[in-house]
C-alpha positions in Angstrom: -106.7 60.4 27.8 -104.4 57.5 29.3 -106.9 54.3 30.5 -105.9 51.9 32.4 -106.4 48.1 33.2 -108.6 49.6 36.2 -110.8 51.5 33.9 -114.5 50.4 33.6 -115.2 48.7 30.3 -118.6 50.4 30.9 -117.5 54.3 30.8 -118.9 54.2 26.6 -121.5 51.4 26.8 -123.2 53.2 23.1 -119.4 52.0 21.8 -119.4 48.7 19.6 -117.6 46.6 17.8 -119.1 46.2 14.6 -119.9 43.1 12.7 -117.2 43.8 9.9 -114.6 44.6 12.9 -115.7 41.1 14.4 -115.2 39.1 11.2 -111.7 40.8 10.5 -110.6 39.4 13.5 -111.8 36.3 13.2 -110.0 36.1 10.0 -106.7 37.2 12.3 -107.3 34.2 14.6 -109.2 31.5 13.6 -106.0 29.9 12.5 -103.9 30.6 15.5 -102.7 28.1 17.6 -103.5 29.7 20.8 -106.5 30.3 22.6 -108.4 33.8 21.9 -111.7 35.2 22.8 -113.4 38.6 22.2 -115.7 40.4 24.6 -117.5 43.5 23.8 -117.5 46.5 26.6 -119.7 44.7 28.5 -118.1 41.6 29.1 -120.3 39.1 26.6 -118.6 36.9 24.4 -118.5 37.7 20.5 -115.9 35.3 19.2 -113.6 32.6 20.5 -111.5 30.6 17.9 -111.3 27.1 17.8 -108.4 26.8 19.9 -110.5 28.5 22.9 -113.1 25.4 22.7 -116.2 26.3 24.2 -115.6 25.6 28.0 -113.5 28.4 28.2 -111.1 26.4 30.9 -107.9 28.4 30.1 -109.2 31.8 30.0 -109.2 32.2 33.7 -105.4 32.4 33.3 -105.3 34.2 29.9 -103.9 37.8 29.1 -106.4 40.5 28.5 -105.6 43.3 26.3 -108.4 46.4 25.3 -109.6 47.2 22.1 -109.6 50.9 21.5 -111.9 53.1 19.0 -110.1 55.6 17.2 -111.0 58.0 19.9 -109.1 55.9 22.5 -112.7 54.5 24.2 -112.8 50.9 25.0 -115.1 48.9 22.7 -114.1 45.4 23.8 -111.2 43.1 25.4 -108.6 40.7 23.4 -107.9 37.8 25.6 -104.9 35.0 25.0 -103.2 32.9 27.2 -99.5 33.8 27.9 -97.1 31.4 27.5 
């Protein structure tokens, strides 16, 4: 099943990331230099690191990338700013 940028995030709303998936990627990017935030499939925050700050001023021009389950459902969205 291909998905798209244009696919809802809300076709497997009973999909999660779990709390073991969250911390491993906090341990990816807490030290990274560059701004990253984590949404679930509904759009709500789970984790920014601390280059992201809390007023979330450069994610309106950030990269977002989806998070896949191993069945190829979107649990979530990776976002970054390009440089």
């Amino acid at each position: 099943m291909y998905l798209g940028l244009d696919t809802s995030l809300m076709e497997a709303p009973s999909r999660a990331l779990s709390e073991q998936q969250i911390r491993g990627l906090a341990r990816t990017f807490d030290r990274v230099a560059d701004p990253v935030w984590v949404e679930d499939a509904g759009g709500r925050r789970l984790y920014a690191n601390n280059a992201a700050g809390t007023d979330g001023a450069a994610e309106s021009t950030s990269l977002a990338f989806e998070i896949l389950d191993h069945t190829d459902r979107i649990v979530g969205r990776l976002k970054t700013v390009g440089r």
